[in-house]
VOLUM-845015 format. One record per residue (C-alpha): residue number from 1; residue in one letter; y negated, x negated, z negated. Coordinates in nm, 4 decimals, always signed. Example, Ala and Ser with C-alpha at 12.3 -4.5 7.8 and 13.67 -1.06 7.14 Angstrom:
BEGIN
+-----+---+----------+----------+----------+
|   k | r |       yy |       xx |       zz |
+-----+---+----------+----------+----------+
|   1 | A |  +0.4500 |  -1.2300 |  -0.7800 |
|   2 | S |  +0.1060 |  -1.3670 |  -0.7140 |
+-----+---+----------+----------+----------+
//
This chain:
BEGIN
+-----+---+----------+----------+----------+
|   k | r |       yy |       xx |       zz |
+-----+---+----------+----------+----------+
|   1 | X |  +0.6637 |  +1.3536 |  -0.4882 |
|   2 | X |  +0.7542 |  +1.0724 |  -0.2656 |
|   3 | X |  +0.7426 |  +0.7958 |  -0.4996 |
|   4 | X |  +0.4534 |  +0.5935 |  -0.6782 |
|   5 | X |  +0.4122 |  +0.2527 |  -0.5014 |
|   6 | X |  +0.4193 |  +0.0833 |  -0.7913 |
|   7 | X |  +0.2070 |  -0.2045 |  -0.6491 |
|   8 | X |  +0.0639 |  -0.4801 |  -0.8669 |
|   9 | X |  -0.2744 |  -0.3676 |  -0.8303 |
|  10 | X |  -0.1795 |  -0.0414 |  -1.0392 |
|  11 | X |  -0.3088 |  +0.0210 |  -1.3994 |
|  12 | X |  -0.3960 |  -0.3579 |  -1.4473 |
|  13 | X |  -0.0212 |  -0.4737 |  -1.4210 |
|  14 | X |  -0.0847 |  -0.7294 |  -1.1874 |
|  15 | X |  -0.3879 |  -0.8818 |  -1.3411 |
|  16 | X |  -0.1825 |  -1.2181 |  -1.2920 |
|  17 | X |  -0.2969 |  -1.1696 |  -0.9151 |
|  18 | X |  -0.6361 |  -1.2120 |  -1.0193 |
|  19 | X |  -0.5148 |  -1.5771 |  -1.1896 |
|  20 | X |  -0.3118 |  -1.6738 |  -0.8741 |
|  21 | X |  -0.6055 |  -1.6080 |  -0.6596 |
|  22 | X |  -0.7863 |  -1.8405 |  -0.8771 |
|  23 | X |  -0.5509 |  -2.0924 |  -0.9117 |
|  24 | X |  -0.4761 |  -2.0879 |  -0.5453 |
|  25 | X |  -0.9098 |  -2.1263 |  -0.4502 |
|  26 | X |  -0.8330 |  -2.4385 |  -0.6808 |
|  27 | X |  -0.4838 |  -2.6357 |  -0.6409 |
|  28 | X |  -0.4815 |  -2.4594 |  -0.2625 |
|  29 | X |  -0.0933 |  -2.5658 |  -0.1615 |
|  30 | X |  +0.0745 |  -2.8582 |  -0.0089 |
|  31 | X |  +0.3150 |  -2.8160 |  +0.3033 |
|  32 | X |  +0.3158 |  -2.9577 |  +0.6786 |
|  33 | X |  +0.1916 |  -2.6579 |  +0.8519 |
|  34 | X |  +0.3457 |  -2.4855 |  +1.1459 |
|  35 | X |  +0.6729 |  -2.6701 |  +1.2245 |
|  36 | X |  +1.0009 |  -2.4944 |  +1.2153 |
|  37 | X |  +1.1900 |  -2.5932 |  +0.9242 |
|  38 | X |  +1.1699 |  -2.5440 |  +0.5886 |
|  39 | X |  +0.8983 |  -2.6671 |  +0.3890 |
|  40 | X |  +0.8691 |  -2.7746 |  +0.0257 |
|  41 | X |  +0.5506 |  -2.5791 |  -0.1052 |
|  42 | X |  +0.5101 |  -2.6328 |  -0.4497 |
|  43 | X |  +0.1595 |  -2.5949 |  -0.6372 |
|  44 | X |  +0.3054 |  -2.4566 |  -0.9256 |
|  45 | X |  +0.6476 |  -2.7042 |  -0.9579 |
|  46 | X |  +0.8890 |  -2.4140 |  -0.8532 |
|  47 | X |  +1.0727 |  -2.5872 |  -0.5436 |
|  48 | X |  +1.0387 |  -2.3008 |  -0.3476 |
|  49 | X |  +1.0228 |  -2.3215 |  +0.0314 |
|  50 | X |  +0.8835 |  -2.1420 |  +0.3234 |
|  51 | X |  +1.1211 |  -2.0472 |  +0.5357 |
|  52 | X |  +1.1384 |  -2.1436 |  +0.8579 |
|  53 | X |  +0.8527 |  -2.0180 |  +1.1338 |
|  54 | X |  +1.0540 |  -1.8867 |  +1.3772 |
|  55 | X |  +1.2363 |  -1.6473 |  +1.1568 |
|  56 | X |  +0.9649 |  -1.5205 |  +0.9641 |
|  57 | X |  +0.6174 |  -1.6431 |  +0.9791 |
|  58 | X |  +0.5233 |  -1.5065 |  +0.6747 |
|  59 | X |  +0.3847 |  -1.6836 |  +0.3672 |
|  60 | X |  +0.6235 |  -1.7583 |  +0.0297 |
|  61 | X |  +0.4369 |  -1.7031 |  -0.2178 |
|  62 | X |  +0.5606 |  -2.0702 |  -0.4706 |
|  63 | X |  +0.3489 |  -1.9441 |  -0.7761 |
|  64 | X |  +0.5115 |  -1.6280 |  -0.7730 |
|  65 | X |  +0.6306 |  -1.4307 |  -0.9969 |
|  66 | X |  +0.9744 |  -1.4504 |  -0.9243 |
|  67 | X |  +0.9555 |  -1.8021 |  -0.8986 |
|  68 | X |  +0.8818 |  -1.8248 |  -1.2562 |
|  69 | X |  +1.1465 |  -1.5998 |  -1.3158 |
|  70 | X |  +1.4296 |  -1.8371 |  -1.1613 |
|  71 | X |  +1.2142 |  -2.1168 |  -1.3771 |
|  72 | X |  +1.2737 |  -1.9730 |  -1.7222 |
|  73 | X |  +1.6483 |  -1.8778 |  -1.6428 |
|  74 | X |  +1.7021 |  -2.2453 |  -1.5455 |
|  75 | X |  +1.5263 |  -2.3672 |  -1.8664 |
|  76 | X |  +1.7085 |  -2.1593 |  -2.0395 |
|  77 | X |  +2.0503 |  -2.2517 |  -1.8841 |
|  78 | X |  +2.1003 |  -1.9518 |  -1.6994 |
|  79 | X |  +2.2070 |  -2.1168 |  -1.3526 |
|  80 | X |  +2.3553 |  -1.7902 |  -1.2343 |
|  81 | X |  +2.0966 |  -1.5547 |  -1.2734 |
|  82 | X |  +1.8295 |  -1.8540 |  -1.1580 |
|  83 | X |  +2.0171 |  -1.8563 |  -0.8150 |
|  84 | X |  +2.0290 |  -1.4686 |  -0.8503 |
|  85 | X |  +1.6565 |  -1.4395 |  -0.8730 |
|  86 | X |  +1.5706 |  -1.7276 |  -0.5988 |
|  87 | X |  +1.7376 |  -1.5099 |  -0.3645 |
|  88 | X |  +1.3835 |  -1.3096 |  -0.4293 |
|  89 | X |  +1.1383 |  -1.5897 |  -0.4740 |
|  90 | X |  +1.2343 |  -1.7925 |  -0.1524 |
|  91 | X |  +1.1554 |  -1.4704 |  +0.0502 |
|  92 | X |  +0.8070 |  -1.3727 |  +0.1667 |
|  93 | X |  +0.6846 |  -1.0666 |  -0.0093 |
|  94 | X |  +0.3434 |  -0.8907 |  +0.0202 |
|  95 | X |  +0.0362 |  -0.9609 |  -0.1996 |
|  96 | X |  -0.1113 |  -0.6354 |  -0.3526 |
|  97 | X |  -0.4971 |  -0.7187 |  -0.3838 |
|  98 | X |  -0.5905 |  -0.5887 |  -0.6847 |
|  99 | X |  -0.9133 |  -0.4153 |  -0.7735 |
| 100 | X |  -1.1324 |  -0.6126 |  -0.9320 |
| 101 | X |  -1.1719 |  -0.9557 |  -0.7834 |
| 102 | X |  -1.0784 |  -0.8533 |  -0.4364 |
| 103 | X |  -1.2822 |  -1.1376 |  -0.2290 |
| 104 | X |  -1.1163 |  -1.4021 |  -0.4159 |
| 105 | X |  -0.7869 |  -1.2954 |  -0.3872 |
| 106 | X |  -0.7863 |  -1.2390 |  -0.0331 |
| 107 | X |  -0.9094 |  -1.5421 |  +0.0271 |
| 108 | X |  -0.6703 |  -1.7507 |  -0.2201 |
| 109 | X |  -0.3751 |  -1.5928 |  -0.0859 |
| 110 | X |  -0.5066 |  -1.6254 |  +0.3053 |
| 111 | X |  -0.6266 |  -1.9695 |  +0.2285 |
| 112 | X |  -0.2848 |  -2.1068 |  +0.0805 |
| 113 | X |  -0.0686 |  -1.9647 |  +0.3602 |
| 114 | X |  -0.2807 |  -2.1131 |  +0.5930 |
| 115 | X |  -0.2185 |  -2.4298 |  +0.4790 |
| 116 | X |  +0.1436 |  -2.3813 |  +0.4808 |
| 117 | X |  +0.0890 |  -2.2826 |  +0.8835 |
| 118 | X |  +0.2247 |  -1.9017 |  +0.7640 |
| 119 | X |  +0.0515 |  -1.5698 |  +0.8109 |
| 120 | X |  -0.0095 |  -1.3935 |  +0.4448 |
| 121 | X |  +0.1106 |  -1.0267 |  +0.4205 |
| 122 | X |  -0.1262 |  -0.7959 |  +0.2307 |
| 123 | X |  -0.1200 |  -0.4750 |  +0.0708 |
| 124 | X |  -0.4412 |  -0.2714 |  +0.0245 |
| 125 | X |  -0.3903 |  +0.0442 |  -0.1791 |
| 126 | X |  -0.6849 |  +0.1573 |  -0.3934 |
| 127 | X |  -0.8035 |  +0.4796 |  -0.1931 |
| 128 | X |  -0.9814 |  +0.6891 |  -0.4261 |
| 129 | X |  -0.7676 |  +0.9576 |  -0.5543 |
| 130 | X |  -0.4425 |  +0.7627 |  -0.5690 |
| 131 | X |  -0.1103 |  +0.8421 |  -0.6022 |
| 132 | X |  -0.1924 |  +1.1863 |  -0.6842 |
| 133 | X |  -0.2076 |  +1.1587 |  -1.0344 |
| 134 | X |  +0.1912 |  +0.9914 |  -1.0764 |
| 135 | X |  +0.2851 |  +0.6547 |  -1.1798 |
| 136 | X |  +0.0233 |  +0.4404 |  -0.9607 |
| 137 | X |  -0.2825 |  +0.6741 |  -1.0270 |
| 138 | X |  -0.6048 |  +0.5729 |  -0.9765 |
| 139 | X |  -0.7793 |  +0.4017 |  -0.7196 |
| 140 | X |  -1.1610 |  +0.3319 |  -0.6244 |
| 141 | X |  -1.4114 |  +0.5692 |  -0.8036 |
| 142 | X |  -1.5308 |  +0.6797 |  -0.4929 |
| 143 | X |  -1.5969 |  +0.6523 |  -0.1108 |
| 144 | X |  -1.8756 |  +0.3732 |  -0.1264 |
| 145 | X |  -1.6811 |  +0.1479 |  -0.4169 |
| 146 | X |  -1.3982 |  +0.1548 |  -0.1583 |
| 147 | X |  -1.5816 |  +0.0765 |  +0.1154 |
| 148 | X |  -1.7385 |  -0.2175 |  -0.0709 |
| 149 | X |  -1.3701 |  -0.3320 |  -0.1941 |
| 150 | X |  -1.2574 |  -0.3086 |  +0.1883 |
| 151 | X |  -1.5867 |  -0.5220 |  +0.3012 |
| 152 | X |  -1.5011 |  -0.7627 |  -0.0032 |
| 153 | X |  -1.1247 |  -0.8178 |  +0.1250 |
| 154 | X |  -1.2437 |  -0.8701 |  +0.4931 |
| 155 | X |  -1.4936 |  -1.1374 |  +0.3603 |
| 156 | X |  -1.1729 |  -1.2724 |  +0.1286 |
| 157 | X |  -0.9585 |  -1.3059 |  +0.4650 |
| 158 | X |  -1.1864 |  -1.4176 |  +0.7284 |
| 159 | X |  -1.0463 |  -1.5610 |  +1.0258 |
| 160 | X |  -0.7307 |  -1.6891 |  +0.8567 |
| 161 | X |  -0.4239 |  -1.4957 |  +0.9411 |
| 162 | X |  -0.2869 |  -1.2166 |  +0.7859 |
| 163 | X |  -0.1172 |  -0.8988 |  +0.8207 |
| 164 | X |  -0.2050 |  -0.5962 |  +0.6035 |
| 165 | X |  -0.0315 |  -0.2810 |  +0.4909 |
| 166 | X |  -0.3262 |  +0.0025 |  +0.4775 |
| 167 | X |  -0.3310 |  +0.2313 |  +0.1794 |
| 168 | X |  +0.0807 |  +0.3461 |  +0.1517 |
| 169 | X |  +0.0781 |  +0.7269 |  +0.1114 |
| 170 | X |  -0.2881 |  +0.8031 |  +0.1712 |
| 171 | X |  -0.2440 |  +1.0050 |  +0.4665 |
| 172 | X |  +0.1599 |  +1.1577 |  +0.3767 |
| 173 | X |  -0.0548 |  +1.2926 |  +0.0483 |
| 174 | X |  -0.3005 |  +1.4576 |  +0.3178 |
| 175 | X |  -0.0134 |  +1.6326 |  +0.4863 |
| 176 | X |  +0.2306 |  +1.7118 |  +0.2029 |
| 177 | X |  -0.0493 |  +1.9056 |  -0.0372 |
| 178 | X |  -0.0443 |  +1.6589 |  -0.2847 |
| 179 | X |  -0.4218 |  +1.5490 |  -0.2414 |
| 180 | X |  -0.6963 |  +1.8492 |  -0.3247 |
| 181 | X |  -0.8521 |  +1.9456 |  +0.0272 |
| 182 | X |  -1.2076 |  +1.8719 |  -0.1258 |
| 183 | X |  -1.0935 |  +1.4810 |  -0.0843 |
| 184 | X |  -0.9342 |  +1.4970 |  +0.2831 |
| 185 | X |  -1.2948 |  +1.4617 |  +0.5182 |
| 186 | X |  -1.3626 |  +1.1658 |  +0.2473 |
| 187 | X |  -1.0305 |  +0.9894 |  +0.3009 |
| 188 | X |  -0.9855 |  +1.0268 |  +0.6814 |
| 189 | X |  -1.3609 |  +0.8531 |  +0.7204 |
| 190 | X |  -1.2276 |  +0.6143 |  +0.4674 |
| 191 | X |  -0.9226 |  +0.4714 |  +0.5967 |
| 192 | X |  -1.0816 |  +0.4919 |  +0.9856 |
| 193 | X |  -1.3349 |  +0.2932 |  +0.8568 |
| 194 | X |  -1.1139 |  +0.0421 |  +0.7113 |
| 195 | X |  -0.9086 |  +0.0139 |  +0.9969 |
| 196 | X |  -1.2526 |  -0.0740 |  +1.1795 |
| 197 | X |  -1.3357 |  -0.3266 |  +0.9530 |
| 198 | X |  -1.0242 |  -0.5195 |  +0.9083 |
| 199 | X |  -0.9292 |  -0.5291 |  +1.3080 |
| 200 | X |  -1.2381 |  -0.6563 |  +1.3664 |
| 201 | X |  -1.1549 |  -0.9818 |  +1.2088 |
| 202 | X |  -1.0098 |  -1.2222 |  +1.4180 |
| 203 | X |  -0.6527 |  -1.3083 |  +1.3415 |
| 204 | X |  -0.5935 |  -0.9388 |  +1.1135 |
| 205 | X |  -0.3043 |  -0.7411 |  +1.1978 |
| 206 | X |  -0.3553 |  -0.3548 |  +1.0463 |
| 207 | X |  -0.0635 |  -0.1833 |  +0.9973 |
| 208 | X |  -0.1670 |  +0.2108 |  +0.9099 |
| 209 | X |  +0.0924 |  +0.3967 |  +0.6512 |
| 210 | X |  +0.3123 |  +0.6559 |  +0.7766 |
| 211 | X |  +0.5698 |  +0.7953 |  +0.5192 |
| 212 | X |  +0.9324 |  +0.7292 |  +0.5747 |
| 213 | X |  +1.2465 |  +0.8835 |  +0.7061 |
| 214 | X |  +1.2884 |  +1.1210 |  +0.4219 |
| 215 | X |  +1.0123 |  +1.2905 |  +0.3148 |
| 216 | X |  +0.9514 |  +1.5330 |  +0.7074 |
| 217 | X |  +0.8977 |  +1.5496 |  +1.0303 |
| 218 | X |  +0.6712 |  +1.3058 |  +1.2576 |
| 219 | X |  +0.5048 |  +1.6366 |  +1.4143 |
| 220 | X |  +0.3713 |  +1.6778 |  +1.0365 |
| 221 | X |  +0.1921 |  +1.3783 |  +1.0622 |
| 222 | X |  +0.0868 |  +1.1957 |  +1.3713 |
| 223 | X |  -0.2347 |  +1.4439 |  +1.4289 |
| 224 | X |  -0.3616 |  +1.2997 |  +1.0892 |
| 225 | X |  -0.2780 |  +0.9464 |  +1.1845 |
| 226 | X |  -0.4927 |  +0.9529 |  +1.4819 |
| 227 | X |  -0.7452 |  +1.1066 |  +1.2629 |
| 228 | X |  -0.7197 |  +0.7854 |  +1.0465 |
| 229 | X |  -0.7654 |  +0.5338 |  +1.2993 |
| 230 | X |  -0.4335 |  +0.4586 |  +1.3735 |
| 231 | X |  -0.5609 |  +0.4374 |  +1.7762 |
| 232 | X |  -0.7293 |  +0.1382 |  +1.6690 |
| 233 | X |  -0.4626 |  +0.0027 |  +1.4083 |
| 234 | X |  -0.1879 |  -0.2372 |  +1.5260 |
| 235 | X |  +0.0480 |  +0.0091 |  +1.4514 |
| 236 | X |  +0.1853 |  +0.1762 |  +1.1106 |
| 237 | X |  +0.4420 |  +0.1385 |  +0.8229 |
| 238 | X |  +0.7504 |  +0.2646 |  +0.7177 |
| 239 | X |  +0.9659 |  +0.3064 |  +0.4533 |
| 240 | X |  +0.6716 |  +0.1518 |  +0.2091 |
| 241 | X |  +0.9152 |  +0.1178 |  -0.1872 |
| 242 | X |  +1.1412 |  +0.3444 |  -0.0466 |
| 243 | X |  +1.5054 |  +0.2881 |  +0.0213 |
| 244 | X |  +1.5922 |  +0.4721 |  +0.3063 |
| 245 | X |  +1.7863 |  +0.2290 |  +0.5442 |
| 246 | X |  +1.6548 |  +0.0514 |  +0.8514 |
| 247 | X |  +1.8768 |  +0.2011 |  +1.0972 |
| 248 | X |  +1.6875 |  +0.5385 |  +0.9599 |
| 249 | X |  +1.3381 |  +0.3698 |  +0.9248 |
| 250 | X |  +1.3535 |  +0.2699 |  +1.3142 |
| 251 | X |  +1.4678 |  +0.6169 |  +1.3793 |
| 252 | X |  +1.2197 |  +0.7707 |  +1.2308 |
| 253 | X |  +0.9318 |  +0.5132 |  +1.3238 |
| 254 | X |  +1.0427 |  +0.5345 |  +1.6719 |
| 255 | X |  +0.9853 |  +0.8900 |  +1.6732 |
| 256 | X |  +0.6630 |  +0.9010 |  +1.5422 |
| 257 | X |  +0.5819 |  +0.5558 |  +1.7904 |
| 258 | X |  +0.5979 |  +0.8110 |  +2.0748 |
| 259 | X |  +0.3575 |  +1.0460 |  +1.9657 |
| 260 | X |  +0.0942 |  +0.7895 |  +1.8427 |
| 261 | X |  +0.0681 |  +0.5633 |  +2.1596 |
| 262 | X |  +0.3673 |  +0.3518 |  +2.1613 |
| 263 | X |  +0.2573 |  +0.1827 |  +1.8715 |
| 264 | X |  +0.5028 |  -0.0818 |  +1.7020 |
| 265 | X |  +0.5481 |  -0.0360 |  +1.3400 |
| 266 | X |  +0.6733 |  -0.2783 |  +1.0449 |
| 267 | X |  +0.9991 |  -0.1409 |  +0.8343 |
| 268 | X |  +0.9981 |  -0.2019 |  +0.4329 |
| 269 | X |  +1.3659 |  -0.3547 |  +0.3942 |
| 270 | X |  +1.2797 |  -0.4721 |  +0.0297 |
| 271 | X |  +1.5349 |  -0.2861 |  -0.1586 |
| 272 | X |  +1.7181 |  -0.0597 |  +0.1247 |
| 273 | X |  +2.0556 |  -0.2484 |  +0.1379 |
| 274 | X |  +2.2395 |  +0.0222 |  -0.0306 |
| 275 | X |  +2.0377 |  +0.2604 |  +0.1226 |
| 276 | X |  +1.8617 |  +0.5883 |  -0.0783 |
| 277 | X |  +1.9729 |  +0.7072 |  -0.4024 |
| 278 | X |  +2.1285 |  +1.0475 |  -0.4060 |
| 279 | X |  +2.1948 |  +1.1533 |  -0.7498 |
| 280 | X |  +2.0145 |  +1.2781 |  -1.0520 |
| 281 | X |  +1.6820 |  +1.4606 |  -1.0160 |
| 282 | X |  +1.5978 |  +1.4543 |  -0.6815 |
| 283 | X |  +1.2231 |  +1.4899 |  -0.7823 |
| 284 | X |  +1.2496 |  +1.0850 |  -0.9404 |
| 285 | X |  +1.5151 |  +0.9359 |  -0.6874 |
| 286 | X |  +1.2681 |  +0.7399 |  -0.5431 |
| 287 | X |  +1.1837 |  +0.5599 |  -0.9381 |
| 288 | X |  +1.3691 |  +0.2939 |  -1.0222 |
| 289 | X |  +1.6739 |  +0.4152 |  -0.8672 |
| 290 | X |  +2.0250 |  +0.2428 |  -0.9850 |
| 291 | X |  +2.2546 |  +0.0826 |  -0.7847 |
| 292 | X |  +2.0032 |  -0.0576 |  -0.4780 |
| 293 | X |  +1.9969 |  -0.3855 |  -0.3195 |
| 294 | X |  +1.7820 |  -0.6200 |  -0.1294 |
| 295 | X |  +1.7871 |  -0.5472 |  +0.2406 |
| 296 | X |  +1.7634 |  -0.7467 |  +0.5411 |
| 297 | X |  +1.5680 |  -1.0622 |  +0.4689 |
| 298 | X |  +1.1455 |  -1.0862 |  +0.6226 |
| 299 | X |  +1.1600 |  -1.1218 |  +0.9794 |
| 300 | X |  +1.0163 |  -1.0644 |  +1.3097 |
| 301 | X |  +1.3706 |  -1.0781 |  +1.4999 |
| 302 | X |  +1.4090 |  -0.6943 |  +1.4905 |
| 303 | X |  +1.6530 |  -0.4627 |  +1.6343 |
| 304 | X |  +1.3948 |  -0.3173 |  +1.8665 |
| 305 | X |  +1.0808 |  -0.4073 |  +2.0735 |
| 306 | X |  +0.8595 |  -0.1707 |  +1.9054 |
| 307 | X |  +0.9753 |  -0.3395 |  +1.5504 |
| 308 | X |  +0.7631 |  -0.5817 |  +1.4764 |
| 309 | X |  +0.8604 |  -0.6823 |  +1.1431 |
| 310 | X |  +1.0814 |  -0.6288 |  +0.8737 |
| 311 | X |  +0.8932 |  -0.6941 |  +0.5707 |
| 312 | X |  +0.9292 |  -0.6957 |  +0.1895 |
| 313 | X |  +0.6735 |  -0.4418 |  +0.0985 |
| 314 | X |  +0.7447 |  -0.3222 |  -0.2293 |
| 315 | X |  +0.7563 |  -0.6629 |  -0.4470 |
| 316 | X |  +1.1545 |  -0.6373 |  -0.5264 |
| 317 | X |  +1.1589 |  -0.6539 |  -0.8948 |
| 318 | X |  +0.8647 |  -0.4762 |  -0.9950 |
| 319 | X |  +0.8992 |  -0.1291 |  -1.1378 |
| 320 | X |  +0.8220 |  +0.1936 |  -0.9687 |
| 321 | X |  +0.7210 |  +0.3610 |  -1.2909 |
| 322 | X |  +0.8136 |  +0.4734 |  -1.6534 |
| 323 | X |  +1.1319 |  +0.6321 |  -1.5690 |
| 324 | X |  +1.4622 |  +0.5042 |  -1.6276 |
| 325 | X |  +1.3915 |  +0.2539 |  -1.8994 |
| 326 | X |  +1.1515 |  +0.0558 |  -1.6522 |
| 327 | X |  +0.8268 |  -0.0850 |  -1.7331 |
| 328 | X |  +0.4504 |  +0.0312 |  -1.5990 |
| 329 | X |  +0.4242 |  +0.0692 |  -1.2192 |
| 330 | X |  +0.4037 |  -0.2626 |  -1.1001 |
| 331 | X |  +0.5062 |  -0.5288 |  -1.3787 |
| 332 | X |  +0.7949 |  -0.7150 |  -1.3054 |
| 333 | X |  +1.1648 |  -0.6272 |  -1.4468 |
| 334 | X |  +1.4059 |  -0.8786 |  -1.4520 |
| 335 | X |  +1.6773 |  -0.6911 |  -1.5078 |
| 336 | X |  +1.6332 |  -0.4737 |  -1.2367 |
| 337 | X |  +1.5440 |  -0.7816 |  -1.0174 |
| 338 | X |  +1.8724 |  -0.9063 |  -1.1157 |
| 339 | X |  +2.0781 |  -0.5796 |  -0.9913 |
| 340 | X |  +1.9065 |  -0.5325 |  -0.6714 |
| 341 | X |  +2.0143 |  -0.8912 |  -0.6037 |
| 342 | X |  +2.4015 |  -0.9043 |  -0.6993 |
| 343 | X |  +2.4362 |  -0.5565 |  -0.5230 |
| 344 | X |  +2.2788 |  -0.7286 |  -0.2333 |
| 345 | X |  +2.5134 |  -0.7805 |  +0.0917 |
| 346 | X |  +2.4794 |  -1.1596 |  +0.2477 |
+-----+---+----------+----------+----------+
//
């Protein structure tokens, strides 16, 4: 289809999140809070910083993984690749909450970029029915255990900030075919009922999931938007671990702003640098594709008012899938990591 998100809350490959949600409830994080420069955030020794609030608001994660990445490369004498791989770590990147301990990890994630004076970015993606049976299958086992997850991540957040992605693909897999019709009622009522509950907090931004520039036409799907709340969202998503480039994303976002309200949307510049990959099968171009690179850096200083963001979705580094020698959907890949970051353009 249109690509498996690969996010860590897939399969159990991120179970780690569950740990670092933990961890973070405990050791919470050290930093200054909201002033402008860099800070030195370091619960878990890594010397990573935030960077600074004007730029990008958005939370560093210094317990990553990638931050134990450019860890064991410097123990191990690897200076190169360790500087490589910081290039990753010392960038916000979004949280996937995972499935089973939701609460707490929404709340040690929130909780620790709050004390750093940053706004954590989250991913939810466990709609029943996920993924359409590909690399990130799965998902709630039904309507009322997602509802319950969603109630249990707007207890996690509370009034701290964040920003969340909402469910990437759930509504493209309504349009394309790729989810049974006996699901489509279900999810509609689900996802308008998680936009509900997650705007309703006080310092939430909801950012609904709309596709990205390849996979159609914004006629095909801003009827179903509206029927998933996006009227009440903050906006939507684009380009969610996919590689199309920004100048395309905003195109396409742009496009699909003016039939849904005006409403701003966030870009996934992750791994777009090099743009999409057009060789091979065109049915896995989207999986672990060779020769990408980081794209622009986490920021809200877009080229265009109705940008909000440009955001690092997709966790660069982590797999899409069992396709090209990769890992599980999800689990980090160094070597990959490593690519995406030389090919990157300063």
């Amino acid at each position: 289809m249109y690509g498996s998100k690969g996010g860590p809350a897939t399969g159990g490959a991120r179970a780690a999140a569950v740990v670092l949600g933990a961890a973070l409830l405990v050791a919470g994080c050290s930093g200054s809070g909201s002033g402008g420069g860099a800070e030195k955030d370091e619960p878990g020794g890594t010397g990573i910083t935030q960077q600074p609030e004007e730029t990008s608001p958005f939370w560093v994660n210094p317990d990553g993984t990638a931050a134990h990445q450019v860890a064991d490369f410097e123990r191990d004498g690897k200076k190169a690749e360790a500087e490589k791989i910081r290039e990753i770590a010392e960038q916000p990147v979004a949280e996937w909450i995972g499935a089973e301990q939701p609460e707490r990890e929404a709340r040690g994630f929130t909780e620790a970029a709050d004390r750093a004076g940053r706004t954590a970015v989250l991913v939810l993606y466990n709609i029943p029915h996920r993924d359409c049976g590909q690399y990130s299958q799965g998902g709630a086992a039904d309507g009322n255990a997602y509802r319950a997850w969603v109630d249990a991540v707007a207890r996690g957040i509370g009034d701290r900030p964040a920003t969340v992605i909402l469910e990437p693909d759930a509504v493209l897999h309504l349009v394309d075919g790729c989810t049974p019709d006996q699901y489509h009622e279900e999810r509609y009522d689900l996802l308008k009922g998680a936009v509900a509950k997650l705007t309703a907090l006080q310092n939430t931004k909801v950012y609904l999931d709309a596709g990205n520039a390849g996979w159609g036409n914004p006629d095909q799907i801003f009827e179903p938007l509206k029927r998933a709340g996006i009227d009440r969202a903050d906006g939507f998503s684009v380009n969610v671990s996919n590689f199309y480039t920004t100048e395309d994303s905003i195109a396409y976002g742009k496009k699909l702003s003016a039939k849904v309200g005006q409403k701003h949307f966030v870009v996934d510049t992750s791994r777009n640098g090099n743009g999409p990959y057009t060789e091979g099968d065109p049915g896995e171009r989207w999986c672990n594709p060779p020769g990408r690179a980081l794209g622009e850096t986490p920021t809200v200083k877009t080229a265009d008012p109705l940008v909000d963001a440009y955001l690092w979705i997709k966790r660069p580094g982590e797999s899409d899938g069992e396709c090209k020698g990769g890992p599980k959907a999800g689990q980090w890949w160094a070597d990959y990591a490593l690519k995406l970051a030389e090919a990157s353009h300063p």
